[in-house]
MOPAC internal coordinates of N, CA, C and O (Angstrom, degrees):
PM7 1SCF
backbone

  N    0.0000 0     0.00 0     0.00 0    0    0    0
  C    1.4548 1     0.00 0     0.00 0    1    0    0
  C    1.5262 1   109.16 1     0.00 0    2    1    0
  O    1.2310 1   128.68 1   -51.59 1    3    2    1
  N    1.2215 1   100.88 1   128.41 1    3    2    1
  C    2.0822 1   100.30 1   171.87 1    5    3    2
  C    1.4499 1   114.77 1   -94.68 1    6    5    3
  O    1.2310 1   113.39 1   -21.01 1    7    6    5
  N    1.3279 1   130.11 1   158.99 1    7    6    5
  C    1.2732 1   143.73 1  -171.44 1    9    7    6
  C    1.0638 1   117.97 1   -53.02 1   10    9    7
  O    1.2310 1   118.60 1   148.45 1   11   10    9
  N    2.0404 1   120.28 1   -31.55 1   11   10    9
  C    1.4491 1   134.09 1   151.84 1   13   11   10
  C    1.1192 1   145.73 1   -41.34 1   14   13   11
  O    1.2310 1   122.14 1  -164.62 1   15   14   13
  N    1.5909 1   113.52 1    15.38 1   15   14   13
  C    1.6014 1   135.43 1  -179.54 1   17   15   14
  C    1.7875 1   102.26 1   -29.44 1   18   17   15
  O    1.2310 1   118.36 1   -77.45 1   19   18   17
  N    1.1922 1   120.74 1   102.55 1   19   18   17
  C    1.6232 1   111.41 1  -179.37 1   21   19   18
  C    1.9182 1   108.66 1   -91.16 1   22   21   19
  O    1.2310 1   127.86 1   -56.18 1   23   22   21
  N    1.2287 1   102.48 1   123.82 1   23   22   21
  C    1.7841 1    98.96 1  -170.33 1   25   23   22
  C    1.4319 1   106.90 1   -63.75 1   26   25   23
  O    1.2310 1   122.01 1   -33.98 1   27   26   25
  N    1.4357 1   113.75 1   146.02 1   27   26   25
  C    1.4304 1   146.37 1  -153.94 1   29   27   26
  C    1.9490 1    76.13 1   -74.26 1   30   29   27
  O    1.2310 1   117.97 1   -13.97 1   31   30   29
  N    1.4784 1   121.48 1   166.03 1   31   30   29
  C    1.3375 1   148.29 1   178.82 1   33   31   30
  C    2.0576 1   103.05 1   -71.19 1   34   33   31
  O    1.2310 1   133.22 1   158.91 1   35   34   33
  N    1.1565 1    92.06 1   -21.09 1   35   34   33
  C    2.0399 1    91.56 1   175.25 1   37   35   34
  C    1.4410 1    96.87 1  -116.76 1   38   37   35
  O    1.2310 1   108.77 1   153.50 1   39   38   37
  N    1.0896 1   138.62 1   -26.50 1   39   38   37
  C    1.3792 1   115.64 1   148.56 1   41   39   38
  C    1.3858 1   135.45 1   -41.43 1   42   41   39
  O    1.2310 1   124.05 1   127.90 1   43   42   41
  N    1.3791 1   109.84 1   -52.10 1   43   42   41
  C    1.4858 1   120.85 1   172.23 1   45   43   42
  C    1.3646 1   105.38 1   -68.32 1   46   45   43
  O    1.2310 1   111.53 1   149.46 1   47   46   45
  N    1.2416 1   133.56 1   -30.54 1   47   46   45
  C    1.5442 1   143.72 1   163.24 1   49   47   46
  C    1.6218 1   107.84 1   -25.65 1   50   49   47
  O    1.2310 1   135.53 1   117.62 1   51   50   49
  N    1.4791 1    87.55 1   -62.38 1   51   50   49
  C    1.5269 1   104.45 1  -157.03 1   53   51   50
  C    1.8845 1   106.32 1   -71.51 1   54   53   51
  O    1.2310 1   123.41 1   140.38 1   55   54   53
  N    0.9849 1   111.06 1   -39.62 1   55   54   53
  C    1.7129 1   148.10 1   169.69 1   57   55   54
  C    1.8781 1    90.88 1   -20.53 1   58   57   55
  O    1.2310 1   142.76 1    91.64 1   59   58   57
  N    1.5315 1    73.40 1   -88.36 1   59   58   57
  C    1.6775 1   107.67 1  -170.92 1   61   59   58
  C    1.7445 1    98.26 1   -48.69 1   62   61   59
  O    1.2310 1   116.50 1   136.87 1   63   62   61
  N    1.2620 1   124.26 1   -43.13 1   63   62   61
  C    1.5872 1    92.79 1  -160.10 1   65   63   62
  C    1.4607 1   112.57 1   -96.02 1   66   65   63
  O    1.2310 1   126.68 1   173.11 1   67   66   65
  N    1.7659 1   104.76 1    -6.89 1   67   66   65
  C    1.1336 1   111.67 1   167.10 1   69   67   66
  C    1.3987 1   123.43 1   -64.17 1   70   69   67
  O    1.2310 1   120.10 1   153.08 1   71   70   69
  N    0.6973 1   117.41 1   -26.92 1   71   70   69
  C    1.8622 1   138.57 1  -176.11 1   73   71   70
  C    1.5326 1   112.28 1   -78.36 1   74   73   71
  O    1.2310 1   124.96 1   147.77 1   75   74   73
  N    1.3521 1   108.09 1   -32.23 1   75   74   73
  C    1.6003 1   130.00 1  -169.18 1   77   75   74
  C    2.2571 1    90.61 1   -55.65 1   78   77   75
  O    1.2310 1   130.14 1   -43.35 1   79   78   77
  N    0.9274 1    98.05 1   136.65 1   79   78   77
  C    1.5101 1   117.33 1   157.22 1   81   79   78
  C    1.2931 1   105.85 1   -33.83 1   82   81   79
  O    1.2310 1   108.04 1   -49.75 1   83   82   81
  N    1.3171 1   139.94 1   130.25 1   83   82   81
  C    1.5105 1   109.90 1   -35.70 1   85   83   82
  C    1.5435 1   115.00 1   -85.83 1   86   85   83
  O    1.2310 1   135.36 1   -55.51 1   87   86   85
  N    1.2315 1    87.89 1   124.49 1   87   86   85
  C    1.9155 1   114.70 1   176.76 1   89   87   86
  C    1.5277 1    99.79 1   -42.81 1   90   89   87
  O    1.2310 1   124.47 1   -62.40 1   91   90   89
  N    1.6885 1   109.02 1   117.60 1   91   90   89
  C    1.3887 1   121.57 1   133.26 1   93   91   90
  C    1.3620 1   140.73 1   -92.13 1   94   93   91
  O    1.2310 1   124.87 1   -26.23 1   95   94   93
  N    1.6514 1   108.25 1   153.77 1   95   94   93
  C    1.5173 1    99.37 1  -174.12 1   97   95   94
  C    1.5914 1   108.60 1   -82.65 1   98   97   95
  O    1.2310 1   131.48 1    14.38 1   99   98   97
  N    1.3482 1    95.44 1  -165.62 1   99   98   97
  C    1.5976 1    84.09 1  -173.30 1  101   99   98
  C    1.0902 1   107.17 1  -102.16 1  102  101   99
  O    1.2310 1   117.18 1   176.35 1  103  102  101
  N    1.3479 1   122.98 1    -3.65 1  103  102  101
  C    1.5844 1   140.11 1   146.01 1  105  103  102
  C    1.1383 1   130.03 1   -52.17 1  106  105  103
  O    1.2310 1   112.99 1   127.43 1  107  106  105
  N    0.7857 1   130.84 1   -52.57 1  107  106  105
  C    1.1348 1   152.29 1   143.27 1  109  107  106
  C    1.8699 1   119.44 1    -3.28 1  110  109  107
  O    1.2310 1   138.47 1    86.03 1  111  110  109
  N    1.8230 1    81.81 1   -93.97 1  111  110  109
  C    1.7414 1   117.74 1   165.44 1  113  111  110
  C    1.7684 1    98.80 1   -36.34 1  114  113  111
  O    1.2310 1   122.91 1   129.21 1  115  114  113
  N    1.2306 1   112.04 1   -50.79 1  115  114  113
  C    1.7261 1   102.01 1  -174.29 1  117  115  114
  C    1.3242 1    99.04 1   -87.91 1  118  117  115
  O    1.2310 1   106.97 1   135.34 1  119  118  117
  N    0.8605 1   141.86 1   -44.66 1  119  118  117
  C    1.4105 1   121.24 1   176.04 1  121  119  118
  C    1.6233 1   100.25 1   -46.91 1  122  121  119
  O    1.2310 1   114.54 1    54.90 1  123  122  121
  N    0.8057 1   127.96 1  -125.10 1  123  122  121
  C    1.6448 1   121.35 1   173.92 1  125  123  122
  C    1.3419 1   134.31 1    15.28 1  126  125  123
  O    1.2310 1   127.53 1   147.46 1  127  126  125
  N    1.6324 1   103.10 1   -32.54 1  127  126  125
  C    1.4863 1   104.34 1   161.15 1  129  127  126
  C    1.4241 1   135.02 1  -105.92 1  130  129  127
  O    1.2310 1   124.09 1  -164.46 1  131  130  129
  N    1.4780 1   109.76 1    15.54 1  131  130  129
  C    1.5262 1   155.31 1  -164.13 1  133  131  130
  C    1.2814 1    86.77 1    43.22 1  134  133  131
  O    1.2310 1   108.57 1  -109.34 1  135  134  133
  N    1.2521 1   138.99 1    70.66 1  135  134  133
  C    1.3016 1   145.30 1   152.15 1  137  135  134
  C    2.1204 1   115.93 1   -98.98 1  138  137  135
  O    1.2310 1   131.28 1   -38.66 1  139  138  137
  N    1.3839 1    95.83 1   141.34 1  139  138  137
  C    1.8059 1    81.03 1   159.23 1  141  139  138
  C    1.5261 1   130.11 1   -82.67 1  142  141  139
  O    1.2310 1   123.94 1   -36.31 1  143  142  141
  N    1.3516 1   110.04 1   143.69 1  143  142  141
  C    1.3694 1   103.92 1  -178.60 1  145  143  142
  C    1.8602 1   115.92 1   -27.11 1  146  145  143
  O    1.2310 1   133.44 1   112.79 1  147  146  145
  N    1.5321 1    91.62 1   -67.21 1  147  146  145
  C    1.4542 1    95.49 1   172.61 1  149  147  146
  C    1.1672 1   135.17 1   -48.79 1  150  149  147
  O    1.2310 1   112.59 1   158.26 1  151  150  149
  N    1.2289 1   131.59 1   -21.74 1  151  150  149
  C    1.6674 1   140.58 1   157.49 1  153  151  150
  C    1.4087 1   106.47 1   -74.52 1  154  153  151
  O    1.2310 1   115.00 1   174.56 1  155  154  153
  N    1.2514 1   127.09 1    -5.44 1  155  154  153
  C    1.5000 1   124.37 1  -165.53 1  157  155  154
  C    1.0544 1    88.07 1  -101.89 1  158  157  155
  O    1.2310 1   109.05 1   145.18 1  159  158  157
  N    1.1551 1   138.11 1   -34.82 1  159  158  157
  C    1.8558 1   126.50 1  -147.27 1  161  159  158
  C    1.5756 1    73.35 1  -110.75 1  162  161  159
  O    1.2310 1   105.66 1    98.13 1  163  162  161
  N    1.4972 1   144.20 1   -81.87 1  163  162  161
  C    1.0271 1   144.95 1  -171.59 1  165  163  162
  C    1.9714 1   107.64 1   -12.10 1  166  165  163
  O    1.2310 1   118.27 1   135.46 1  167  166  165
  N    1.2332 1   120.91 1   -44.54 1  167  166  165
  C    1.4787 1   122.80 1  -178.46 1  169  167  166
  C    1.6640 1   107.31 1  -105.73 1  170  169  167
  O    1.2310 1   124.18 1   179.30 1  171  170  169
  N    1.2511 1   109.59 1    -0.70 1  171  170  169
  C    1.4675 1    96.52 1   163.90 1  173  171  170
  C    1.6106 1   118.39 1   -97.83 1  174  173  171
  O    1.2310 1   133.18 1   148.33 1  175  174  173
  N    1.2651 1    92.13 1   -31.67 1  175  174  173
  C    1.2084 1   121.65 1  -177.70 1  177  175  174
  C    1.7717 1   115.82 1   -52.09 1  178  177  175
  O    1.2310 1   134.57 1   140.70 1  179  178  177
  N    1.3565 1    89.43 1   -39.30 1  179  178  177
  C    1.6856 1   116.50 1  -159.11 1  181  179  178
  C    1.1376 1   120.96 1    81.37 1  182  181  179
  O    1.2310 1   103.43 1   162.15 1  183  182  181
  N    1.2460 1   148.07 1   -17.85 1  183  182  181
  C    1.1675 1   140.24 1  -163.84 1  185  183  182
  C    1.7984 1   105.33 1  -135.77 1  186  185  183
  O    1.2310 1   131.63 1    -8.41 1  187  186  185
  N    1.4563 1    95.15 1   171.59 1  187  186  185
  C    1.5089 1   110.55 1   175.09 1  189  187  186
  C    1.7048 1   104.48 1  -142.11 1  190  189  187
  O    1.2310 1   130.89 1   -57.47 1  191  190  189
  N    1.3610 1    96.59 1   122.53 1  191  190  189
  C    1.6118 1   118.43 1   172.67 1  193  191  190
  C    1.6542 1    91.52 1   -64.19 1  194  193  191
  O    1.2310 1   130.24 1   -35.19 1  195  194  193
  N    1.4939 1    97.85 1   144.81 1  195  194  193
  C    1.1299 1   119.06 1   169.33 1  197  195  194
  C    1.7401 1   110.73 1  -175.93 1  198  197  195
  O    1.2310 1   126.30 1   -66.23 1  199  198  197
  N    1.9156 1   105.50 1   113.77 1  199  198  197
  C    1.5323 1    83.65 1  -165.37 1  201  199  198
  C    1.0411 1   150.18 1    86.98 1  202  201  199
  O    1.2310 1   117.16 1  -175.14 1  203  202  201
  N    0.8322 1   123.01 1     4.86 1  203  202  201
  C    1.9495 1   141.60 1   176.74 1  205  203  202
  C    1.7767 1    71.27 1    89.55 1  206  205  203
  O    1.2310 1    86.22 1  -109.30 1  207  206  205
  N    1.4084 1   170.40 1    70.70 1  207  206  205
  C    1.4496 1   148.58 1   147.22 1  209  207  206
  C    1.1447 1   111.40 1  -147.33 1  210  209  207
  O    1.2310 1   119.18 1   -31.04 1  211  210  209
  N    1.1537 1   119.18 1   148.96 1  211  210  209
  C    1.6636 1   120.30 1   178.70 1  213  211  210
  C    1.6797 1   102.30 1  -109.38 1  214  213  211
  O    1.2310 1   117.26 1   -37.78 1  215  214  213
  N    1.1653 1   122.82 1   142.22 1  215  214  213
  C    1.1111 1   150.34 1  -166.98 1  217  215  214
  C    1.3829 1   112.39 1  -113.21 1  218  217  215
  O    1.2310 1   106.09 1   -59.42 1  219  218  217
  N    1.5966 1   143.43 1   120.58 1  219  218  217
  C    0.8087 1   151.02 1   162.02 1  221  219  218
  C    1.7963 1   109.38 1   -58.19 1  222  221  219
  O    1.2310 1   126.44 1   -67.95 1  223  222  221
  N    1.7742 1   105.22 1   112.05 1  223  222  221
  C    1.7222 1   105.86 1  -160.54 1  225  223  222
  C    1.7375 1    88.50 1  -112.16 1  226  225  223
  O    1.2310 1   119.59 1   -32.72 1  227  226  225
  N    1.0959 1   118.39 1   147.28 1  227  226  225
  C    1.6415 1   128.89 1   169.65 1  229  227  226
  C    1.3110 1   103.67 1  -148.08 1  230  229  227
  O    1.2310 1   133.51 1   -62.44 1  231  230  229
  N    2.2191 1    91.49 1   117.56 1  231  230  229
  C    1.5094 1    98.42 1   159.34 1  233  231  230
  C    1.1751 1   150.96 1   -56.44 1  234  233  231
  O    1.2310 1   114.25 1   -69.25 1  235  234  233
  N    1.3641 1   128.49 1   110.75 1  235  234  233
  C    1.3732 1   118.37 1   167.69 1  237  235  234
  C    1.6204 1   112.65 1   -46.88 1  238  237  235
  O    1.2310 1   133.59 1   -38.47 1  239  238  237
  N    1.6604 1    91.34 1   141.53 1  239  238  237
  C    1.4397 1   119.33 1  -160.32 1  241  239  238
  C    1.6995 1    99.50 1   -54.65 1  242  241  239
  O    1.2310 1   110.70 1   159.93 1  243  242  241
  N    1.0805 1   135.09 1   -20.07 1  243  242  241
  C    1.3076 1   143.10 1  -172.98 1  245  243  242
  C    1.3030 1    96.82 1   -74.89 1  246  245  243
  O    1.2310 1   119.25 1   118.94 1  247  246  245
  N    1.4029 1   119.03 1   -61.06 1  247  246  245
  C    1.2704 1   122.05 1  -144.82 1  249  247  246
  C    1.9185 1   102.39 1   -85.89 1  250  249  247
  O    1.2310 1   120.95 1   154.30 1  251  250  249
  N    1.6398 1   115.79 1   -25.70 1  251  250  249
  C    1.0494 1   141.46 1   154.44 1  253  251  250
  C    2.0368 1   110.36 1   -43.83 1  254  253  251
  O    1.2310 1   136.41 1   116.51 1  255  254  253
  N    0.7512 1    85.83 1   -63.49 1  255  254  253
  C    1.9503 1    94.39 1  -179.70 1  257  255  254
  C    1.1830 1    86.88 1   -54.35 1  258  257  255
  O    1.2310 1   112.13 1    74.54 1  259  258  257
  N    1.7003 1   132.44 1  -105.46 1  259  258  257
  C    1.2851 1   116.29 1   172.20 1  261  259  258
  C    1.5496 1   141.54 1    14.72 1  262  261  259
  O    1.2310 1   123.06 1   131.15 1  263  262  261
  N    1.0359 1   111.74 1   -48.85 1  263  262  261
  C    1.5794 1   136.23 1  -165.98 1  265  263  262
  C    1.8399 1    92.55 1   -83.81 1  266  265  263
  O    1.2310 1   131.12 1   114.42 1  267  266  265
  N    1.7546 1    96.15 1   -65.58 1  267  266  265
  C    1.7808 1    87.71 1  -176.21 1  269  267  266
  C    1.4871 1   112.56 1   -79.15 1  270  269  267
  O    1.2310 1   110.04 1   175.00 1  271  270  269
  N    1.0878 1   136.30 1    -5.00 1  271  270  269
  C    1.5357 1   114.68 1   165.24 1  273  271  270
  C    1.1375 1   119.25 1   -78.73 1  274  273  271
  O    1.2310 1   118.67 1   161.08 1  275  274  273
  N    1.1664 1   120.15 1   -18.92 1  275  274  273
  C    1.6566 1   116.78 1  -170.77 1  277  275  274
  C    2.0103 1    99.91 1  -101.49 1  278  277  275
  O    1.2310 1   125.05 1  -176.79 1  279  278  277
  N    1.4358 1   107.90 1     3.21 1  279  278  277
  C    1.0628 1    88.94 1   173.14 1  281  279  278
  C    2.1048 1   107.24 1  -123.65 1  282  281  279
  O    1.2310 1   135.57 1   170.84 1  283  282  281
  N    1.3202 1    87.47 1    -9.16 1  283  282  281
  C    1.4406 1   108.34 1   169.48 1  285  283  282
  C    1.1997 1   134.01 1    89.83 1  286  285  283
  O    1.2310 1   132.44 1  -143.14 1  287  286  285
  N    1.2970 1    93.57 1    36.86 1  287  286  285
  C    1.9211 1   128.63 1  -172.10 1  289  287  286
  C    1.5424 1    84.44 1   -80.16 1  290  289  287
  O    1.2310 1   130.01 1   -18.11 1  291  290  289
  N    1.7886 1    98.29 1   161.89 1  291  290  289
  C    1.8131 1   100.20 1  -174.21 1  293  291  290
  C    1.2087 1    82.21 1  -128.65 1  294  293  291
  O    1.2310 1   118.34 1    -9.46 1  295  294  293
  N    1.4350 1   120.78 1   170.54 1  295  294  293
  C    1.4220 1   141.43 1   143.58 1  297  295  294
  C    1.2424 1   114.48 1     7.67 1  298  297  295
  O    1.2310 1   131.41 1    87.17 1  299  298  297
  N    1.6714 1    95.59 1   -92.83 1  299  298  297
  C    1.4524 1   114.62 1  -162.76 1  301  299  298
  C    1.5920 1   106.36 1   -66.36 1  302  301  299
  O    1.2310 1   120.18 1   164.76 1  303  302  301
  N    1.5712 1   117.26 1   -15.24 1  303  302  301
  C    1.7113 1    98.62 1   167.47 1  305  303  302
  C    1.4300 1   108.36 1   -73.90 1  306  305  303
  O    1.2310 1   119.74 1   148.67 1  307  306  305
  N    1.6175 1   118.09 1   -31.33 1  307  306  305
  C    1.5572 1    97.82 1   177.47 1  309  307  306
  C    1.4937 1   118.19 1   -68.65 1  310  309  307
  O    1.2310 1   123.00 1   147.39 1  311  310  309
  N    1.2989 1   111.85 1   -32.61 1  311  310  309
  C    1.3972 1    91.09 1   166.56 1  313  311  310
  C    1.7003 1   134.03 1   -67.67 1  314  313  311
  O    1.2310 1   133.39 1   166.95 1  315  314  313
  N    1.0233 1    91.72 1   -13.05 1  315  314  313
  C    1.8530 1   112.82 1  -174.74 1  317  315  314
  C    1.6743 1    84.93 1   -56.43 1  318  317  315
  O    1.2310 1   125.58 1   125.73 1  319  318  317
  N    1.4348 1   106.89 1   -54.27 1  319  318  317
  C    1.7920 1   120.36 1  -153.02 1  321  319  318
  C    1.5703 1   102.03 1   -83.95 1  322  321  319
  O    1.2310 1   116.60 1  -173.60 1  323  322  321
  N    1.0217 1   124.06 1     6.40 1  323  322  321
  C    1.6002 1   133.47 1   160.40 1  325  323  322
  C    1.6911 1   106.35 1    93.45 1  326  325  323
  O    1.2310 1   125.05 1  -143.29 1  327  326  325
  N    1.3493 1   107.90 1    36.71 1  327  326  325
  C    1.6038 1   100.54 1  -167.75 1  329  327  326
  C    1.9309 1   101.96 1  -149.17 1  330  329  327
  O    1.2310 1   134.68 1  -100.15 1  331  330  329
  N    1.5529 1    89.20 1    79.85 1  331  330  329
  C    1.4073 1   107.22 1  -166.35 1  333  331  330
  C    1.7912 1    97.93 1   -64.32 1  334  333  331
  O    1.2310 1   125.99 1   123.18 1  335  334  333
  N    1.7532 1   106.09 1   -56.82 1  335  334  333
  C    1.4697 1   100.02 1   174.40 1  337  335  334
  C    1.0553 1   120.15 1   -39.32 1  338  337  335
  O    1.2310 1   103.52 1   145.41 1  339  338  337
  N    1.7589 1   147.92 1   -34.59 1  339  338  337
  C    1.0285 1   151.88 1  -159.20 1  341  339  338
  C    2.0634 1    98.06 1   -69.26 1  342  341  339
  O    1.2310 1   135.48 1   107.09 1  343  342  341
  N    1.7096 1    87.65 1   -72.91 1  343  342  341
  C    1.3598 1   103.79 1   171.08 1  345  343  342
  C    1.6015 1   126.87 1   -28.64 1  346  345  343
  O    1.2310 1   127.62 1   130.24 1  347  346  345
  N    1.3574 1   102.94 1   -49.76 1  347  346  345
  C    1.7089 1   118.14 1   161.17 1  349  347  346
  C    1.7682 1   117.15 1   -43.82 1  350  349  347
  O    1.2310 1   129.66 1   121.27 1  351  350  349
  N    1.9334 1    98.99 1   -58.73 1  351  350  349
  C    1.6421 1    85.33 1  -171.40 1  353  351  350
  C    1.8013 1    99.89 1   -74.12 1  354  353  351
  O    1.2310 1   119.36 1   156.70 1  355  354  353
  N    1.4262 1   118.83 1   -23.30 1  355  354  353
  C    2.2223 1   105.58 1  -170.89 1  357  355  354
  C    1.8440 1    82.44 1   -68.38 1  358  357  355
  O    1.2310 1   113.47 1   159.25 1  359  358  357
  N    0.6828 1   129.96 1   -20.75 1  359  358  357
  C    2.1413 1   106.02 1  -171.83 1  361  359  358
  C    1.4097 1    95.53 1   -86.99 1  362  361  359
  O    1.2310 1   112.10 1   151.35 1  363  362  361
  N    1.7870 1   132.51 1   -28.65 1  363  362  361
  C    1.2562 1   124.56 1  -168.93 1  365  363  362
  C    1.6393 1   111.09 1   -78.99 1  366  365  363
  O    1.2310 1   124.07 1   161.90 1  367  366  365
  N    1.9687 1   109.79 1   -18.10 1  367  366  365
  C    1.3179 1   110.14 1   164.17 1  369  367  366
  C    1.1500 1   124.25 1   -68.47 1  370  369  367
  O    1.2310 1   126.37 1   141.46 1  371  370  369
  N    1.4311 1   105.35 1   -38.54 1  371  370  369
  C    1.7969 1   121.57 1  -168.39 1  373  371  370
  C    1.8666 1    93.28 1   -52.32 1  374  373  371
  O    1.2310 1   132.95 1   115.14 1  375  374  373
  N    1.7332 1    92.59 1   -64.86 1  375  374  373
  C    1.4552 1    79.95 1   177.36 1  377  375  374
  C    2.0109 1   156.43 1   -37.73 1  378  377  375
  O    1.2310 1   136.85 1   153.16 1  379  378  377
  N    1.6628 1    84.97 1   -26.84 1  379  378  377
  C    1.7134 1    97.13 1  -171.35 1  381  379  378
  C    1.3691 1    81.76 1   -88.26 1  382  381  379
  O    1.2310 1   113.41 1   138.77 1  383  382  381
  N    1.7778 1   130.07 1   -41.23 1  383  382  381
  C    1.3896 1   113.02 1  -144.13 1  385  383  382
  C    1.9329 1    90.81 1   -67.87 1  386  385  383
  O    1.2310 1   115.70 1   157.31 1  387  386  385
  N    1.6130 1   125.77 1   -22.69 1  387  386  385
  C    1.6251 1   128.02 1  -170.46 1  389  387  386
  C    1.1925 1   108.89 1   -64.70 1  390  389  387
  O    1.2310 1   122.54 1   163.60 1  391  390  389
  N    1.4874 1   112.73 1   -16.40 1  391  390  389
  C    1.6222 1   116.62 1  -170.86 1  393  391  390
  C    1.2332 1   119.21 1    72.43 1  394  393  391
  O    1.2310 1   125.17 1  -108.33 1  395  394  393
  N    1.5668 1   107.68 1    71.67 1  395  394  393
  C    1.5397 1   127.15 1  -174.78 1  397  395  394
  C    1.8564 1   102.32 1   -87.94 1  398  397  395
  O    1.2310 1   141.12 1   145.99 1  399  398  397
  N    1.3174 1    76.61 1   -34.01 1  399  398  397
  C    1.8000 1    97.61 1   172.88 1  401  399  398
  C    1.5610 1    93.64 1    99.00 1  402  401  399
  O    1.2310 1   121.61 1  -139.51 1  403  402  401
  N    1.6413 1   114.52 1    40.49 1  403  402  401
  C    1.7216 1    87.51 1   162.14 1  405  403  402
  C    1.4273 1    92.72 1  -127.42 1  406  405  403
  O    1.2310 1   127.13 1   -48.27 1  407  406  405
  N    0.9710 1   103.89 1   131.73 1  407  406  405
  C    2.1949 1   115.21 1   179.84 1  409  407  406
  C    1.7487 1   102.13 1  -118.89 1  410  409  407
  O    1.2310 1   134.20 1   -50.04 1  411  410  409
  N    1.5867 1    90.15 1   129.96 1  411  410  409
  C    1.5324 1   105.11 1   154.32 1  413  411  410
  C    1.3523 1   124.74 1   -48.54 1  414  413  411
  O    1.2310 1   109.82 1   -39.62 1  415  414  413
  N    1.4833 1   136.70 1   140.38 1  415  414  413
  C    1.0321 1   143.98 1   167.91 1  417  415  414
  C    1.7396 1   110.48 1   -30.15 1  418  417  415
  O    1.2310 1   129.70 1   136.16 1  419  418  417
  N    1.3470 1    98.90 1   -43.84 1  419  418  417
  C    1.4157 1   101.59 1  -172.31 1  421  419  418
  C    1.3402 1   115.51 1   -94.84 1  422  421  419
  O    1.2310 1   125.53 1   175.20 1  423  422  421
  N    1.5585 1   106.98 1    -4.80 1  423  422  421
  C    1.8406 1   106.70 1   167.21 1  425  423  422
  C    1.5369 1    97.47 1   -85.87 1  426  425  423
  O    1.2310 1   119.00 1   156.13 1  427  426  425
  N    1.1951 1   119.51 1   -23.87 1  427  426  425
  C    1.2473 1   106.27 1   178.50 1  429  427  426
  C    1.6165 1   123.06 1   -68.21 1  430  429  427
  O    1.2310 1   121.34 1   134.44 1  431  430  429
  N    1.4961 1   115.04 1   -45.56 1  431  430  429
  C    1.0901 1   105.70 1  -178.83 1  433  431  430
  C    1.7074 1   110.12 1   -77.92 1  434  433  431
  O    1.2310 1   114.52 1   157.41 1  435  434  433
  N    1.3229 1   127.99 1   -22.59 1  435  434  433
  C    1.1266 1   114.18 1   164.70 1  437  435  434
  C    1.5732 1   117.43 1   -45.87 1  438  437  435
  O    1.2310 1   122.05 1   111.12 1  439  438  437
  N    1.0939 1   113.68 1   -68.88 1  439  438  437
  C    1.5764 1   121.09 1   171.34 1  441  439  438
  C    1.7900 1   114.30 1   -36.70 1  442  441  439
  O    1.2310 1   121.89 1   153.71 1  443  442  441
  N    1.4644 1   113.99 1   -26.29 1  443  442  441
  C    1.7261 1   106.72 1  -171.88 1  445  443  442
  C    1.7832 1    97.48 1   -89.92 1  446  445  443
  O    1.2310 1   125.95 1   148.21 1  447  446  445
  N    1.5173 1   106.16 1   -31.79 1  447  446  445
  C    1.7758 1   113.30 1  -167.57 1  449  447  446
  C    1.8439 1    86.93 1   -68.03 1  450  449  447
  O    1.2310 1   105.34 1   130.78 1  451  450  449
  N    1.5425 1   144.75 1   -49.22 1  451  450  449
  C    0.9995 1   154.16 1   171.27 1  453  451  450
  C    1.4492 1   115.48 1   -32.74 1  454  453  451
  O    1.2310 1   122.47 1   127.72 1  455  454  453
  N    1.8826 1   112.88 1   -52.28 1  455  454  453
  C    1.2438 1   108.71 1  -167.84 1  457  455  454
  C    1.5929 1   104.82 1   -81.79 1  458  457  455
  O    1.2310 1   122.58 1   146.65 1  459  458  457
  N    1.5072 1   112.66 1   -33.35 1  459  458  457
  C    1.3629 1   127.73 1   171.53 1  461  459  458
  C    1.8478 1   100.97 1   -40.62 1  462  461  459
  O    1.2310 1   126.65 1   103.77 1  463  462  461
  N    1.3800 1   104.82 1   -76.23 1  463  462  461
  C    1.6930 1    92.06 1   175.97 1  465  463  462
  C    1.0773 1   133.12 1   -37.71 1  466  465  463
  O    1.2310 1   121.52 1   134.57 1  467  466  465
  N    1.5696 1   114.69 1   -45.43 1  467  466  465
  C    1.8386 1   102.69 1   178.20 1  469  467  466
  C    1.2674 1    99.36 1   -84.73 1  470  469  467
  O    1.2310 1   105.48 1   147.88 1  471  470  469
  N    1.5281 1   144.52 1   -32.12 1  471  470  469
  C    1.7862 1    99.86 1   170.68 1  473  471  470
  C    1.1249 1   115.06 1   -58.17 1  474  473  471
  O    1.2310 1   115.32 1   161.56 1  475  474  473
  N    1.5108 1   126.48 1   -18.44 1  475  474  473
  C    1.6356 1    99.35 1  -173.53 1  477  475  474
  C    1.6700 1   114.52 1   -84.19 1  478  477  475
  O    1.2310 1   127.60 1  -167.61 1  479  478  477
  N    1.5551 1   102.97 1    12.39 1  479  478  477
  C    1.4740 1   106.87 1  -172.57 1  481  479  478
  C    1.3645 1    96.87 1  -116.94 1  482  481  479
  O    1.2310 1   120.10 1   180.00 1  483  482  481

């Protein structure tokens, strides 16, 4: 592998809309997508150091959805960027966030640590 890792078509996805008015950091963007910085730049980036070498890195479609909602990529750009699965899980968020009534384990407990705070307020 050479040092020229060129980012995958949803990498540059993610790039571009992050940058879009108003500019986020990339700190930011992972904070928001409960990602670590370093996994954030690692899949925007495209690649993963390892070794004096860069490694050609590709997000799982999970971690991809993630990436474009919080930066405000739609569907049809992930599919534009060749990553229909991706596109599949951001419409399967859109859906829980409409209140289909199906919540992640971890939307759930977000939502119970939430109700816990306002009774105690």
């Amino acid at each position: 592998m050479n040092a020229d890792v060129i980012p995958r078509p949803e990498a540059l996805l993610i790039t571009e809309m992050r940058e879009k008015p108003p500019h986020m950091s990339m700190s930011e963007a992972a904070r928001r997508a409960e990602l670590s910085l370093t996994r954030w730049r690692q899949l925007e980036n495209g690649f993963r150091p390892f070794k004096g070498t860069n490694y050609p890195e590709v997000a799982p479609a999970q971690t991809l959805a993630k990436m474009a909602r919080v930066v405000g990529a739609t569907p049809e750009q992930l599919r534009d960027a060749g990553r229909p699965d991706a596109a599949g899980e951001l419409e399967a968020m859109a859906r829980a966030v409409e209140g289909d009534g199906q919540f992640s384990d971890r939307q759930r407990q977000k939502l119970a640590a939430r109700v816990r705070e306002l009774s105690d307020e």
